[in-house]
N, C-alpha and C positions, 0 to 999 in steps of 0.2 A: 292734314286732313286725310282720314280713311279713306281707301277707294269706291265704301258705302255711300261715306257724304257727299265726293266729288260728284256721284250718280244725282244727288237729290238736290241740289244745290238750284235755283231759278229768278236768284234775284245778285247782283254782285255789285259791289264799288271798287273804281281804282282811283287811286292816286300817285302822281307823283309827286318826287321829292329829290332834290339836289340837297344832300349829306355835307355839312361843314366839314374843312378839309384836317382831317386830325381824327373825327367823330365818328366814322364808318360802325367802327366795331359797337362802340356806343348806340348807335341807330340803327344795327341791325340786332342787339341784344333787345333794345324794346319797341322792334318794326316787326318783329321775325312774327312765326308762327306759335310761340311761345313766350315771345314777350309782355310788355305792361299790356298793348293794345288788345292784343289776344285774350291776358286774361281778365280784362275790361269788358271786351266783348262776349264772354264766356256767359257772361249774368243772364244776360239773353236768352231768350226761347228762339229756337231757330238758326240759333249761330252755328254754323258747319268748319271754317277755319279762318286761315289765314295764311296769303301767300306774299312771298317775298322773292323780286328778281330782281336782278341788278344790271349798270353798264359803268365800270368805274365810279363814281361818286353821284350817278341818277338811279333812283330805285322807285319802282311800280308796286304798291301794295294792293291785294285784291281780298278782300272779305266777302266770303261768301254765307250766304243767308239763303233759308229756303223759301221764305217769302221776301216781296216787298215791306207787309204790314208787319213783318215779325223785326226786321229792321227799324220801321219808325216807331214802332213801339218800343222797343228801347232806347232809342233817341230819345222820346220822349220822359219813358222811365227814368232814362241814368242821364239827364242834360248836365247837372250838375258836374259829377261825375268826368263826364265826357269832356268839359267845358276846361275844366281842373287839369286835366292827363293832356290838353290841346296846350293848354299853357306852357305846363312842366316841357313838355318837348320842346317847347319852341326852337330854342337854345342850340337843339343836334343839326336843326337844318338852315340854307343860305335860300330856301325858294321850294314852295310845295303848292301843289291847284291839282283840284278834284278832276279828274279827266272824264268821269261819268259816273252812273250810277245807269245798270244795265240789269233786264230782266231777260232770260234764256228765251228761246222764241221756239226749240225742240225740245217735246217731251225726252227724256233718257228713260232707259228698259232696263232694268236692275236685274 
């Protein structure tokens, strides 16, 4: 994510995820900012990135969106899609739960 998007960004999801032990590399190749997830969420209007941080085998992803609706609008658009790419990963991880879905509460000054 540009330092432009990180300014615009006002609506965000995390998640974590406990990495099957062996799969790290594997789940960070399609967790990262440049992976499957990322370029899934690209289709999107309003998709700004995708962050990835770790602590040994727990990892937080954060997608950032400029709205809420630009978000459920692709939800809605790509379920299939999304439903499919939810699947295929299953396999990389041992335990994952959405930790929020959080909307910026300060304007940023670009």
């Amino acid at each position: 994510m540009t330092s432009h998007q990180a300014n615009r960004w006002h609506y965000v999801i995390l998640w974590e995820f406990i990495a099957k032990a062996g799969e790290e590399a594997r789940f960070e190749a399609v967790y990262g900012p440049n992976g499957d997830w990322a370029r899934c969420f690209r289709q999107g209007a309003g998709y700004l990135g995708t962050e990835l941080i770790r602590d040994q085998r727990c990892y937080v992803t954060m997608d950032f969106w400029a709205s809420k609706d630009d978000y459920e609008k692709f939800k809605t658009q790509h379920a299939a899609e999304y439903e499919a790419m939810d699947r295929k990963c299953a396999d990389l991880t041992e335990q994952e739960r959405e930790l929020g879905k959080f909307a910026r509460l300060t304007e940023n000054r670009e």
